[in-house]
C-alpha positions in Angstrom: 1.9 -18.0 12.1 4.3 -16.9 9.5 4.8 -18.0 6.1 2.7 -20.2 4.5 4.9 -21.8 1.9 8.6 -23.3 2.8 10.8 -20.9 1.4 14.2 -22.3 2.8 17.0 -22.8 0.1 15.2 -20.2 -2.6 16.7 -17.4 -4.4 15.6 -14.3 -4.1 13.7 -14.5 -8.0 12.2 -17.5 -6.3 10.2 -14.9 -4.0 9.3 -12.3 -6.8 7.8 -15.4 -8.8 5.7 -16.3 -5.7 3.9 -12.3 -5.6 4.0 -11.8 -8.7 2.8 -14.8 -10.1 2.0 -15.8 -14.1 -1.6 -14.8 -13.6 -0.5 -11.0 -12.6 2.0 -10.9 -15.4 -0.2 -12.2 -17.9 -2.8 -9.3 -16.8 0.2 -7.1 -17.6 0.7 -8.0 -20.4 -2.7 -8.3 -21.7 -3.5 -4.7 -20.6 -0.3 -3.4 -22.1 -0.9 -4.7 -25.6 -4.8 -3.4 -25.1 -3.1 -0.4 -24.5 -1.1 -0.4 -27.7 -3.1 -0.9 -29.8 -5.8 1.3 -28.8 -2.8 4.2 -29.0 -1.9 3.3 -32.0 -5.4 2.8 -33.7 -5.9 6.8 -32.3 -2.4 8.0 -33.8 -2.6 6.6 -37.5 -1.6 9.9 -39.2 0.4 10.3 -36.8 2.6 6.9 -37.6 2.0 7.3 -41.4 3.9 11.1 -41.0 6.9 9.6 -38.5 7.1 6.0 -40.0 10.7 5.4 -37.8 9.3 6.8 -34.5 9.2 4.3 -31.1 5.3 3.8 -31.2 6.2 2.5 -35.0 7.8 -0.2 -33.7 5.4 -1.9 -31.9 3.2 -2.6 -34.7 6.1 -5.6 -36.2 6.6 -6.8 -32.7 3.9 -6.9 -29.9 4.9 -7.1 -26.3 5.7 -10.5 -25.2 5.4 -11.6 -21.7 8.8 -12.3 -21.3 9.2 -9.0 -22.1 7.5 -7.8 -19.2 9.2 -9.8 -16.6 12.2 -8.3 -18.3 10.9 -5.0 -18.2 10.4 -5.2 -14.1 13.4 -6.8 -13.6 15.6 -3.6 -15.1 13.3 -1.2 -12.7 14.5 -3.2 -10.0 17.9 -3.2 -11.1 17.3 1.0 -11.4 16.1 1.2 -8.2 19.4 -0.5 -6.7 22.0 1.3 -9.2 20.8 4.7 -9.1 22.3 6.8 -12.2 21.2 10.6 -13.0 19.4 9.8 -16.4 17.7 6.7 -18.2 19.9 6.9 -21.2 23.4 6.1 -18.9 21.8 2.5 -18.1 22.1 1.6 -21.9 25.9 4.0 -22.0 29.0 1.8 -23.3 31.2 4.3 -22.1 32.9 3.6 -18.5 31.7 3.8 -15.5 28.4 3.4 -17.2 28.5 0.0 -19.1 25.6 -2.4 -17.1 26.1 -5.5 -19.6 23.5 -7.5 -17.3 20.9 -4.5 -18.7 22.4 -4.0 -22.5 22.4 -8.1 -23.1 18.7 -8.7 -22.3 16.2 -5.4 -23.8 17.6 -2.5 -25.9 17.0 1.1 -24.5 14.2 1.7 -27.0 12.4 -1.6 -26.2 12.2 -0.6 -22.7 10.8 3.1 -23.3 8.5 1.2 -25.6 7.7 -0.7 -23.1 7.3 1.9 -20.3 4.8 3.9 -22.9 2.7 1.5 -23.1 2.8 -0.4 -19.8 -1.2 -0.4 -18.5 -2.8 -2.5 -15.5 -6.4 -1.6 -16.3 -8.4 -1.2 -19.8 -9.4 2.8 -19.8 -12.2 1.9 -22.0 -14.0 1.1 -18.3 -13.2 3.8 -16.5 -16.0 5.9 -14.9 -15.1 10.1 -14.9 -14.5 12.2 -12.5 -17.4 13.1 -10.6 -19.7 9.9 -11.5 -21.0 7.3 -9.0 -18.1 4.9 -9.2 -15.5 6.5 -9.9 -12.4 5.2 -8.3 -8.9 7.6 -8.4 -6.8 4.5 -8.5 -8.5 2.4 -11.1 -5.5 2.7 -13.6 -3.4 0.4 -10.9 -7.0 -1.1 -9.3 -6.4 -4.8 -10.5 -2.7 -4.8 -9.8 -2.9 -3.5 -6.3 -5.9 -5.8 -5.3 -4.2 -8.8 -7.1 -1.1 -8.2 -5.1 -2.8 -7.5 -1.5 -4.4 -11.0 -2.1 -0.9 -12.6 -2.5 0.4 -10.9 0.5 -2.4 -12.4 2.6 -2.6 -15.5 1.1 1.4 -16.1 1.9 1.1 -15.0 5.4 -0.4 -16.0 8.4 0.5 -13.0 10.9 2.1 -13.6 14.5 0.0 -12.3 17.9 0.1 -8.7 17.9 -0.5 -6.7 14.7 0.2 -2.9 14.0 -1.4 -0.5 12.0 -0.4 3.1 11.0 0.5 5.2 7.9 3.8 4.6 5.6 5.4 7.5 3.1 5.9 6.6 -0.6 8.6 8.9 -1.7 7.6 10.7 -4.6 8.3 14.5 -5.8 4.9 16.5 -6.7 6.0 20.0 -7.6 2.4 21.5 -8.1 1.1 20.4 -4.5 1.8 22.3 -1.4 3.0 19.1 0.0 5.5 18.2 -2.5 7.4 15.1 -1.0 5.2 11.8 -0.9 1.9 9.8 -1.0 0.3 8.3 2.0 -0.9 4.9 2.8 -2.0 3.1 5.5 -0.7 -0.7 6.4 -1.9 -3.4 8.4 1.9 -4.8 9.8 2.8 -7.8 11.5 4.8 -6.4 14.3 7.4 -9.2 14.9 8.6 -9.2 11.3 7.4 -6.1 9.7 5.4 -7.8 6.8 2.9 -5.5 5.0 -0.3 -7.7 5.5 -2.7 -5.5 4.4 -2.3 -1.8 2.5 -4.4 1.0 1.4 -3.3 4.0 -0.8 -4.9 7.1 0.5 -6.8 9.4 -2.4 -7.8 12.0 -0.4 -11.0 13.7 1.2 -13.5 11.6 -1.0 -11.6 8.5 0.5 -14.2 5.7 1.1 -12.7 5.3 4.2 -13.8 8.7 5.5 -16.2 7.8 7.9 -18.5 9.3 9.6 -16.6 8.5 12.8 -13.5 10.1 11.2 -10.5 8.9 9.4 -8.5 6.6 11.8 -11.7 4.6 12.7 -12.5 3.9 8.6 -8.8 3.1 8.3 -8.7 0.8 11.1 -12.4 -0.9 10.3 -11.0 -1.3 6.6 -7.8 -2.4 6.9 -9.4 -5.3 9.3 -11.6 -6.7 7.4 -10.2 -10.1 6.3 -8.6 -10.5 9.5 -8.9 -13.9 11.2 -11.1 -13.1 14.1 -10.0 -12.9 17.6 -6.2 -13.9 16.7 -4.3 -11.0 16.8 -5.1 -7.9 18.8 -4.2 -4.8 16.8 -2.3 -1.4 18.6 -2.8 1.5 16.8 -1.4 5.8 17.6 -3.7 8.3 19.0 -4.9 9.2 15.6 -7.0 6.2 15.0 -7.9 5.4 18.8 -11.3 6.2 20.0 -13.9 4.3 22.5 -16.2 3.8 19.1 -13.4 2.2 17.4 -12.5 -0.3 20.3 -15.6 -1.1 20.8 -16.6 -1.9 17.7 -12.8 -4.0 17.1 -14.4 -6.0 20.4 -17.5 -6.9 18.7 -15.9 -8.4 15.9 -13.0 -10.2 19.2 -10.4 -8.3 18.0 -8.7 -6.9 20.8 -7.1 -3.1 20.5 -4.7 -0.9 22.6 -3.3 2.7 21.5 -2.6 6.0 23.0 -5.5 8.0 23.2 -5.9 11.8 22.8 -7.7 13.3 25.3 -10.6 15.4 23.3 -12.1 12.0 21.7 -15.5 11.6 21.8 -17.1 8.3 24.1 -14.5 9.3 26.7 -15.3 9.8 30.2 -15.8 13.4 31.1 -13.8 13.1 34.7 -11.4 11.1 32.5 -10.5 14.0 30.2 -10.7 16.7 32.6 -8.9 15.4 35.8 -5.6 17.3 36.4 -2.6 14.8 37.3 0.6 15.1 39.3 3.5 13.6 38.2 3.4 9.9 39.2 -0.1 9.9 39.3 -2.6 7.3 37.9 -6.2 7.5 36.8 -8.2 4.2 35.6 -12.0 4.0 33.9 -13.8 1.6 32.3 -16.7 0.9 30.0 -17.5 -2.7 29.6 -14.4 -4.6 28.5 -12.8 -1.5 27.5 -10.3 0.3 30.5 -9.2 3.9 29.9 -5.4 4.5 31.4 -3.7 8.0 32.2 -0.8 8.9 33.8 1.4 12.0 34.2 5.3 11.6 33.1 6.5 15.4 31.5 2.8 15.9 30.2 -0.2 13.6 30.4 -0.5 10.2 28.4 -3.5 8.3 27.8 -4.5 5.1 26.6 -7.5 2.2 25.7 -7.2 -1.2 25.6 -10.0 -3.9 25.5 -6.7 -6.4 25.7 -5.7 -5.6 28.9 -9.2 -5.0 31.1 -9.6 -8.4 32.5 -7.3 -7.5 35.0 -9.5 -4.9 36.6 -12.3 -5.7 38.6 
């Protein structure tokens, strides 16, 4: 378990090279120049009327790969020194001046850069409401090229978690403005995002028929090693179905449990505890727990069953 490669005595560029490796960059860059030049090929009279504008400039200079290691490098450096505009990065007035960001791309190379920056030709993408069509297939490639990595690099330790992270971003037309969701597949004794999925809403492939937490779970699982490391999940993905099906494929599974799941014993759901009181079931190699502390708690586990005769 752990890390596959020795990475003792490496910088922390020595890491970034290792994820995103020359095979993703040069995708990058491929799909950014694609990109470009399909733009510009749709924006002639536009060019010939504003001969001095950015997009100009790209057609004496194409986007070198360099140039894109470059250009993630600076985001990373944005994300760490966080100033109120873009221009103030590329300021040579104090307390602005960031000679590490002036010496190596100029302010319009980078916005050049950011125009243009594609993962995925268009020219293949199926429209909305087609068989096919995939919400994230702008970033597709990318995010599948970089899941691989992380499981490649990894080899997780005996207990796994899975449940739903927050990417902070601001959407001021949505009713839920703050965030997008996605669910990851954790190891739980370092943290280490094994597996990851974005979620695009209702038409979600993972939408089972069985509900949301039990395609999230069945998904995420997929390229597990089977029987290694027993997964624990909230009550929002457990459900007898789910266990079950996680023990077929010898993947063991505990999580709280809510009590209105379907596949749970009836006298299970409806039996009214004191406090300090336990109640056990089982069903094959799954055990149903419950036990009253301020208010009811219930959980499964197929890991923990043997004990019970």
């Amino acid at each position: 378990s752990g890390a596959v490669l020795n990475m003792s005595n490496q910088q922390p560029g020595d890491f970034f090279d290792i994820i995103f490796s020359d095979d993703i960059m040069a995708h990058i860059h491929h799909e950014t120049n694609q990109y470009a030049q399909q733009y510009l090929q749709n924006k002639q009279e536009h060019l010939r009327q504003h001969p001095h504008s950015r997009s100009a400039a790209y057609q004496g200079k194409p986007i070198e790969v360099r140039e894109i290691n470059v250009t993630f490098a600076i985001m990373i450096i944005m994300g760490i020194m966080c100033l109120p505009s873009l221009p103030l990065y590329w300021s040579s007035k104090w307390p602005f001046q960031l000679p590490c960001l002036t010496s190596i791309m100029s302010r319009n190379r980078f916005q050049l850069i950011l125009k243009f920056l594609h993962f995925n030709n268009n020219s293949n993408q199926i429209p909305r409401g087609q068989p096919g069509h995939d919400r994230l297939f702008k970033i597709r490639p990318f995010l599948s090229a970089l899941i691989n990595k992380f499981q490649q690099l990894y080899i997780p330790f005996k207990n796994i978690s899975i449940d739903e992270s927050m990417i902070l971003q601001y959407l001021p037309k949505k009713p839920s403005k703050w965030g997008m969701k996605a669910w990851a597949l954790c190891d739980s004794k370092t943290g280490y995002v094994w597996n990851w999925r974005l979620y695009v809403g209702k038409d979600d492939e993972v939408s089972a028929s069985d509900g949301l937490g039990y395609g999230v779970v069945m998904n995420l699982v997929k390229k597990l090693a089977k029987g290694i490391p027993p997964v624990y999940v909230n009550n929002f993905y457990s459900s007898p179905k789910l266990f079950h099906e996680l023990y077929k494929l010898n993947i063991g599974a505990c999580g709280t449990v809510r009590l209105d799941r379907r596949g749970l014993s009836t006298e299970f759901k409806k039996r009214t505890l004191r406090k300090g009181d336990i109640m056990t079931y089982k069903d094959g190699q799954l055990m149903g727990l419950k036990w009253m502390d301020k208010r009811q708690v219930a959980m499964l586990t197929t890991i923990h069953a043997w004990h019970y005769s």
